[in-house]
N, CA, C and O atoms as a DFTB+ gen file, in Angstrom:
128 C
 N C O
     1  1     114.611     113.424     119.284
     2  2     114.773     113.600     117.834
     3  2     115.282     112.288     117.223
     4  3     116.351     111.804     117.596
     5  1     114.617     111.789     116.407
     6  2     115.374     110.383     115.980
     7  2     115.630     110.653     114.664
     8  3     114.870     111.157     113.837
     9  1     116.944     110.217     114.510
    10  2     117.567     109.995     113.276
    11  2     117.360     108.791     112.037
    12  3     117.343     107.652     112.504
    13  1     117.231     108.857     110.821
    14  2     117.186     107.823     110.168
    15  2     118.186     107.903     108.898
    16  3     118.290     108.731     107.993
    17  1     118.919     106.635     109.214
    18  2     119.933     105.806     108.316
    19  2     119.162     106.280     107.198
    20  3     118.033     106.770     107.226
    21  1     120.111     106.017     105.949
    22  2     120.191     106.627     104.741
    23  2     119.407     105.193     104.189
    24  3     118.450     105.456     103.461
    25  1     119.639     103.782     104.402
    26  2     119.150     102.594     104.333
    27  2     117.563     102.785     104.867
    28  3     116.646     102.523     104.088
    29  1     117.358     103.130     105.872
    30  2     116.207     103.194     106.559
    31  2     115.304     103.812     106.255
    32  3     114.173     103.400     106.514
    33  1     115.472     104.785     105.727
    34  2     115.144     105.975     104.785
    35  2     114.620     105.664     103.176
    36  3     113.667     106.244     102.657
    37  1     115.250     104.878     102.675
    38  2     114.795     104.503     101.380
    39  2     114.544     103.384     101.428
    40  3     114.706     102.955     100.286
    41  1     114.176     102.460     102.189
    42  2     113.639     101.304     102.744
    43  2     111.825     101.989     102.779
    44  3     110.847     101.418     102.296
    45  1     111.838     103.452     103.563
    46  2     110.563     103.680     103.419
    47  2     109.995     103.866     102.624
    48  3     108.887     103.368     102.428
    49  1     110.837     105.009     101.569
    50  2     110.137     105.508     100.493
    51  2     110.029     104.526      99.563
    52  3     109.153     104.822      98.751
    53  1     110.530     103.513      99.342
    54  2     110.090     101.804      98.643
    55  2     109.475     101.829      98.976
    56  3     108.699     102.353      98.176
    57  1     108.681     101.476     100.363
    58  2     107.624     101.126     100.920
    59  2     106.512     102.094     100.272
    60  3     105.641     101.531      99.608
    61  1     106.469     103.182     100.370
    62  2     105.886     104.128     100.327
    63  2     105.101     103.817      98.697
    64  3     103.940     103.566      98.373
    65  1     106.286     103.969      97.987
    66  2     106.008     104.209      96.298
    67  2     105.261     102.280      96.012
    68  3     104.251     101.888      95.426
    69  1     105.939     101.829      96.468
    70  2     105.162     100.159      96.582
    71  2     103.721      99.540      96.578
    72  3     103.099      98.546      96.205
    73  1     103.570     100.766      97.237
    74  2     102.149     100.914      98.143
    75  2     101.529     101.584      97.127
    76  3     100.726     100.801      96.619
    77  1     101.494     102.907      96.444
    78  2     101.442     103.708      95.487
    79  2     101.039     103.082      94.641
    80  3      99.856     103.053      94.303
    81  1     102.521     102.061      93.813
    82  2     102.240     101.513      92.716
    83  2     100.689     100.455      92.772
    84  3      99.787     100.502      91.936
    85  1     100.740      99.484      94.091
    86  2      99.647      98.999      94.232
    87  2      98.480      99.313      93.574
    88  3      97.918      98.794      92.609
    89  1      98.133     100.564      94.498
    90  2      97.029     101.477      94.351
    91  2      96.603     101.602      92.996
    92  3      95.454     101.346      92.635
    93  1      97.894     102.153      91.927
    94  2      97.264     102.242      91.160
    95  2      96.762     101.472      90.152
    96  3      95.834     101.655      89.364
    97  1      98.034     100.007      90.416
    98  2      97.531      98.898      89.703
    99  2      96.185      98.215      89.850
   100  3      95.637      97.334      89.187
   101  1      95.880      98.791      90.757
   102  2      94.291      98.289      91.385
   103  2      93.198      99.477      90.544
   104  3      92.133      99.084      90.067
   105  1      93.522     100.572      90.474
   106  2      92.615     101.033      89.347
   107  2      92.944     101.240      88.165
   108  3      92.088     101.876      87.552
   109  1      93.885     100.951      87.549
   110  2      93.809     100.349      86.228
   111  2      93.118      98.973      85.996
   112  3      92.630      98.758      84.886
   113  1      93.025      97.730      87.281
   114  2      92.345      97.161      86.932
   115  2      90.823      97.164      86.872
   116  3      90.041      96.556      86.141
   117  1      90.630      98.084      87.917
   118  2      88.944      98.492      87.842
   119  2      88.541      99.220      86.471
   120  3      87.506      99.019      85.834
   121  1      89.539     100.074      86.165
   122  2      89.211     101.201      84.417
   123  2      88.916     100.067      83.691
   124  3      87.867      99.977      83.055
   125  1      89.821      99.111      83.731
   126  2      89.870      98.629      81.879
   127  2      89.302      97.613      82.338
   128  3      88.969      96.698      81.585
Protein backbone atom coordinates (compact mmCIF):
# COMPACT_ATOMS: atom_id res chain seq x y z
CA UNK A 1 0.00 0.00 0.00
CA UNK A 2 1.88 3.19 -0.66
CA UNK A 3 1.25 6.26 0.91
CA UNK A 4 1.43 9.78 -0.54
CA UNK A 5 2.71 13.01 1.18
CA UNK A 6 0.26 15.75 1.17
CA UNK A 7 3.24 17.63 -1.09
CA UNK A 8 3.30 14.67 -3.37
CA UNK A 9 -0.14 14.64 -3.78
CA UNK A 10 -0.70 18.10 -5.04
CA UNK A 11 2.46 18.07 -6.90
CA UNK A 12 0.21 15.59 -8.99
CA UNK A 13 -2.89 17.14 -9.26
CA UNK A 14 -0.72 20.37 -10.67
CA UNK A 15 0.53 18.07 -12.88
CA UNK A 16 -2.63 16.75 -13.70
CA UNK A 17 -4.72 20.17 -14.13
CA UNK A 18 -1.33 21.53 -16.11
CA UNK A 19 -1.75 19.04 -18.50
CA UNK A 20 -5.58 19.85 -18.70
CA UNK A 21 -4.99 23.41 -19.00
CA UNK A 22 -2.61 22.55 -21.99
CA UNK A 23 -5.13 20.62 -23.70
CA UNK A 24 -7.35 23.05 -23.70
CA UNK A 25 -5.22 25.87 -24.66
CA UNK A 26 -4.48 23.84 -27.66
CA UNK A 27 -8.14 23.88 -28.70
CA UNK A 28 -8.92 27.16 -28.22
CA UNK A 29 -6.16 27.61 -30.46
CA UNK A 30 -7.47 25.31 -33.14
CA UNK A 31 -11.44 27.07 -32.56
CA UNK A 32 -10.44 30.57 -33.07
Amino acid sequence: MTFFSPVKLSDLIQSVFTGFKSKFDLKELLFY
